[in-house]
N, C-alpha and C positions, 0 to 999 in steps of 0.2 A: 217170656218165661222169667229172664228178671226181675221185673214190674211185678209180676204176679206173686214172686218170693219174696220182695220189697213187702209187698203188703200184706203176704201171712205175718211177717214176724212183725211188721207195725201193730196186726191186729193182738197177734202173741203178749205183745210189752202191754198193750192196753188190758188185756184181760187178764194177764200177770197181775196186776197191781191192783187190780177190786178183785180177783179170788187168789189168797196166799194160800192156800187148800192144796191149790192145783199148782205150785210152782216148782216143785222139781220136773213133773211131769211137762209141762211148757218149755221148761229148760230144755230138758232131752228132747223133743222135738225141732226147737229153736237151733243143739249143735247136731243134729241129724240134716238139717236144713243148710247148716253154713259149710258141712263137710261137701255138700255136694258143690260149691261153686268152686270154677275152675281156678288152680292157682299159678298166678305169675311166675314167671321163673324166673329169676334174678339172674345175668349174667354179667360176666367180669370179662372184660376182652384181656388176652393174652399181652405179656410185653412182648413186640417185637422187634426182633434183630435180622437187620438187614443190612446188604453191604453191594457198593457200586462195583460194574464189572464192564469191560468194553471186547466187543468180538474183536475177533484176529482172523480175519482170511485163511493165514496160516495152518487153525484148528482143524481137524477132523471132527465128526460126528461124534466118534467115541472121546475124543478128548476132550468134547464141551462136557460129556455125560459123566466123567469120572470129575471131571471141574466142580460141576453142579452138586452129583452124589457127594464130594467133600464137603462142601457147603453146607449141604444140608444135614448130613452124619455132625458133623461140628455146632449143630444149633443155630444156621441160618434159617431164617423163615422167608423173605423175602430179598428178592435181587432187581437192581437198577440197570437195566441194559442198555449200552451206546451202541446203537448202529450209524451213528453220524444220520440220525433221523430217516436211516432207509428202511422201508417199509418192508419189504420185500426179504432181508437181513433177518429181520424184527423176528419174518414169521417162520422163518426155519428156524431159529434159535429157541423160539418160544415153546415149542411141544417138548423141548426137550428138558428146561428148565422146570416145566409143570410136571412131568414124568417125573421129574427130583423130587418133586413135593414141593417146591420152591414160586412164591405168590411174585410175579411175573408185571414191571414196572417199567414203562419205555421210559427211557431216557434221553434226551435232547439238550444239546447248546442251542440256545433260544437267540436270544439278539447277538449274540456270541456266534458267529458264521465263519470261522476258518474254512477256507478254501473249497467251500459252497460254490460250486460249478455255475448253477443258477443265478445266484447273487451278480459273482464275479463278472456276468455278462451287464451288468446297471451299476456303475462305478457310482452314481449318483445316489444309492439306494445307502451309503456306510456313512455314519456316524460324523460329524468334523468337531473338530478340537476348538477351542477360541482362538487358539493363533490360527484358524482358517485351512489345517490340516487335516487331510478327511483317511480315513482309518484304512480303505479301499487300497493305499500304495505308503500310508507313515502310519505306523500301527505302534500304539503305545507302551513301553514296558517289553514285550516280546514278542514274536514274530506271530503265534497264532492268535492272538488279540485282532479281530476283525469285526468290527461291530458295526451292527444292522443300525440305522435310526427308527425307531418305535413311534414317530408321527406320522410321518411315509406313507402313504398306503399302500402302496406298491410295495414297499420292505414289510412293513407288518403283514398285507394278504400273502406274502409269500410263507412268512414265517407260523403265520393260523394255518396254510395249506398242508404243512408239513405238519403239524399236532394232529390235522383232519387224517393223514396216513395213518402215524399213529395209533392215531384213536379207534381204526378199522379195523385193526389185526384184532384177530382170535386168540383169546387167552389173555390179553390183557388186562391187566389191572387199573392201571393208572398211566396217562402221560406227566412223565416228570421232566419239570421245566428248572434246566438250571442257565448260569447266566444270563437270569432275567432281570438286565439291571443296566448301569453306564458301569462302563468301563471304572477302573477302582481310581477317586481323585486322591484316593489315602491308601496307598498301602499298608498292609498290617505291619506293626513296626518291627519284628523280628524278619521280615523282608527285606526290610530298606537298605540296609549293605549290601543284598546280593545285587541292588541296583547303582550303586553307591547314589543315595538319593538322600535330601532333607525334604521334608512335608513338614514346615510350618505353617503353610498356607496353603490357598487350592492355585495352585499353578496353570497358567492359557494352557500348555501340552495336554494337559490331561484333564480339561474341563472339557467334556461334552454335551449335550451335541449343538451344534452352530451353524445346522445348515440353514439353506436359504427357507426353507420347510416350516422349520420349527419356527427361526424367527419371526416370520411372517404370518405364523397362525398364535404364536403369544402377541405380536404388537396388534392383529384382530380384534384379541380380548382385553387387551390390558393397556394399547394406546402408547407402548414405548419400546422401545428395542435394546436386547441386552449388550449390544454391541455399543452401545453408551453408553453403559454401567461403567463407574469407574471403580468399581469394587462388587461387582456379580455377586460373590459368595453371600451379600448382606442381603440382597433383594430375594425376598419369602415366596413371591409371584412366581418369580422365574425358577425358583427352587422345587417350588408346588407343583408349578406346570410340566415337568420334565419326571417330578412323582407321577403325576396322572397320567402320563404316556405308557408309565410301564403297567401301571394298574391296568389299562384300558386294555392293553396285550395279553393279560391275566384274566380279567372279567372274558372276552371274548373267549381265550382259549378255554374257560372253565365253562362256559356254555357249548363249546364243540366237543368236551370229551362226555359230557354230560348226555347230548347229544347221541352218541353212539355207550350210554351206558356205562363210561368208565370215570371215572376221578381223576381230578386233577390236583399232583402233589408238585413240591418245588423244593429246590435246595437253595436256600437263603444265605445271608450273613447273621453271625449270632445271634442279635438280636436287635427288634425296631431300629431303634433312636439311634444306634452303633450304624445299623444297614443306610439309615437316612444320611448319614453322616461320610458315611466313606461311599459310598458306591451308588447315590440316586435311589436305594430302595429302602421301601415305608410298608412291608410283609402285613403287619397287623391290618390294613386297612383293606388287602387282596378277597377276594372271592375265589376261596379258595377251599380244598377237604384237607391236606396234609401240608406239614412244611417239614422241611428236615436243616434244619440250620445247621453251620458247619462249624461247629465249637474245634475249631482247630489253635488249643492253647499254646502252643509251642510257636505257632507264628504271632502271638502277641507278646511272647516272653513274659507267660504266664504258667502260674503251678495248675497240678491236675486239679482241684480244689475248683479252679477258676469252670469248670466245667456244668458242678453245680451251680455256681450262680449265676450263669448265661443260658442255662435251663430254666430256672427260674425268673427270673425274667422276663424271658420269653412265655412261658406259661401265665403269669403274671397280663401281660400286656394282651395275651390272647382271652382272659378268661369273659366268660358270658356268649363268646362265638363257638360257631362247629366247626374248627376246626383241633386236628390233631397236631402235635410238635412231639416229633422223635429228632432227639438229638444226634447230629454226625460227630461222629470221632476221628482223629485222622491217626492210624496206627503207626506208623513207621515208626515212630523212636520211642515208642511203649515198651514199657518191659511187661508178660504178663499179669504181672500183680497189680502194677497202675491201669492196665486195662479193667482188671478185675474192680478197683476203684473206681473209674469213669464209671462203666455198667451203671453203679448202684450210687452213684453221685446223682445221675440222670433219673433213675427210677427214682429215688427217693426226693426229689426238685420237681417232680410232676408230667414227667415226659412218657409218652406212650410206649414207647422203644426205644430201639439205638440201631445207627449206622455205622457199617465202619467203611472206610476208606483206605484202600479197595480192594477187591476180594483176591486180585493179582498178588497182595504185597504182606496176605497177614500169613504171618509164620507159624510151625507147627504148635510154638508152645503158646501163642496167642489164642489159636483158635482151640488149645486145651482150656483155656482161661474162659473162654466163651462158652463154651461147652460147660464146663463147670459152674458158670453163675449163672445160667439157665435153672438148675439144682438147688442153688446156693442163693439165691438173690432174695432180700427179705421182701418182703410186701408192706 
């Protein structure tokens, strides 16, 4: 039927032009013709606002649903839930969230395994430090720091098994992977007194990982072992290699949520070249649908200003790929109005939505703030 309309009006323009007699009459035929093909419909995806939440045993039925209905009366669209990767958690919480209206996002600490039952039984399966420290019993920085090694196979199949739960439940959206990363060799520097710590350099303590594993499948490929490095942090190989582990846990998991029909999102470090640098992660290079990077300016004793331009950024490094970047916020020491600021820092830098962090801790005049620039927010 197109072809067939294609070629009236070719024939149309042809006969238009040796009889001007007959050309109004052609014409009106010509937009009688073009009225009938069907038209696109342009659509604009919504910015969304979404915000991380973790169950509590403690909760009732009714007190997730009044939880939820506030969320979502206040202009939540979407929630990140921590079950501590339990399935079973997931899927009673999950109908109740979707009842809210609320687009329904599993959440997970990924190579990040505090007191993971499972894990705990393979001491060998945790992370080791340079100085030959392994995460399983000397955990870096503070006590729920317990990190999985990501070459492992044994640690990585454990940790794609648990995405594969996940990714079964009914109602979900997305498994979102956070702490998908090494343990942090930089803390953000508005941290670094609560540890009394200098980070001039990358430190043995806190350089991961070093097991026998890893070393022995980088000197595989590369013919030399970082445990002779007399300065690690230089050597690009060894820096690369330990990027491709966590990728590799990303690719696979972004094939299992796929797999069962869901998307696979992540909460990153602000941006690229920043995540490359402190914490082993290179986001832009993931196969991935979403990231939600944690623009948390107040741990780098940075203004709210700094919000747009590590959305930016990151929008920047991302563009030409499908994926989406909704910037996180971390509310606590917001006043509403700087909230109301971040929002439209974000929207206006290129970001699909906003996070806030976490849905436990935003106060009433916050989530008027929220509520209000849902209204308010320019385009």
């Amino acid at each position: 039927m197109k072809l067939s309309r294609i070629i009236i009006v070719s024939i149309l323009f042809v006969h238009i032009g040796c009889n001007t007699e007959t050309k109004n009459e052609k014409q009106e035929v010509i937009q009688e013709i073009v009225k009938e093909q069907p038209q696109k419909e342009i659509k604009t995806k919504a910015f969304k606002y979404w915000t991380w939440f973790t169950v509590n045993d403690s909760l009732s039925t009714e007190d997730y649903k009044r939880e939820f209905q506030k969320y979502k009366e206040n202009g939540i669209d979407a929630i990140l839930i921590n079950t501590e990767a339990n399935a079973k958690k997931l899927s009673v919480v999950t109908p109740i969230a979707k009842q809210a209206g609320l687009e329904v996002h599993a959440w997970m600490f990924t190579m990040n395994r505090p007191n993971d039952s499972i894990a705990l039984q393979h001491p060998e399966w945790y992370s080791v430090s340079r100085e030959g420290k392994s995460c399983y019993d000397t955990r870096p920085y503070i006590d729920y720091y317990q990190w999985l090694c990501p070459t492992r196979k044994e640690s990585r199949n454990h940790v794609l098994s648990l995405v594969e739960n996940l990714a079964q439940v009914e109602g979900v959206t997305s498994v979102h992977l956070d702490y998908i990363r090494y343990p942090d060799i930089f803390l953000p520097i508005g941290l670094l007194p609560k540890y009394n710590l200098v980070q001039d350099e990358e430190l043995p303590e806190f350089d991961f990982c070093y097991c026998d594993v890893c070393l022995n499948t980088f000197e595989k490929q590369h013919h030399k072992n970082p445990k002779d490095f007399k300065n690690p942090a230089i050597d690009m190989e060894w820096k690369q290699f330990r990027l491709n582990q966590v990728k590799k846990v990303v690719d696979d998991a972004y094939a299992i949520a796929h797999k069962y029909d869901k998307i696979l999102t992540a909460a990153v470090f602000p941006y690229p070249e920043m995540s490359d640098h402190m914490v082993r992660q290179r986001w832009d290079k993931w196969t991935v649908d979403m990231v939600l990077p944690m623009v948390y300016h107040n741990f780098y004793n940075e203004e709210t200003d700094w919000i747009g331009y590590v959305t930016q950024q990151g929008v920047k490094d991302l563009k030409g790929k499908p994926v989406e970047l909704h910037t996180g916020i971390y509310l606590p020491p917001m006043s509403p109005e700087e909230v109301s600021i971040a929002i439209q820092l974000a929207k206006d830098n290129g970001a699909s939505g906003v996070s806030f962090f976490d849905g436990h801790a935003i106060t009433d005049e916050q989530f008027k703030a929220i509520k209000a620039s849902k209204s308010n927010i320019r385009n």
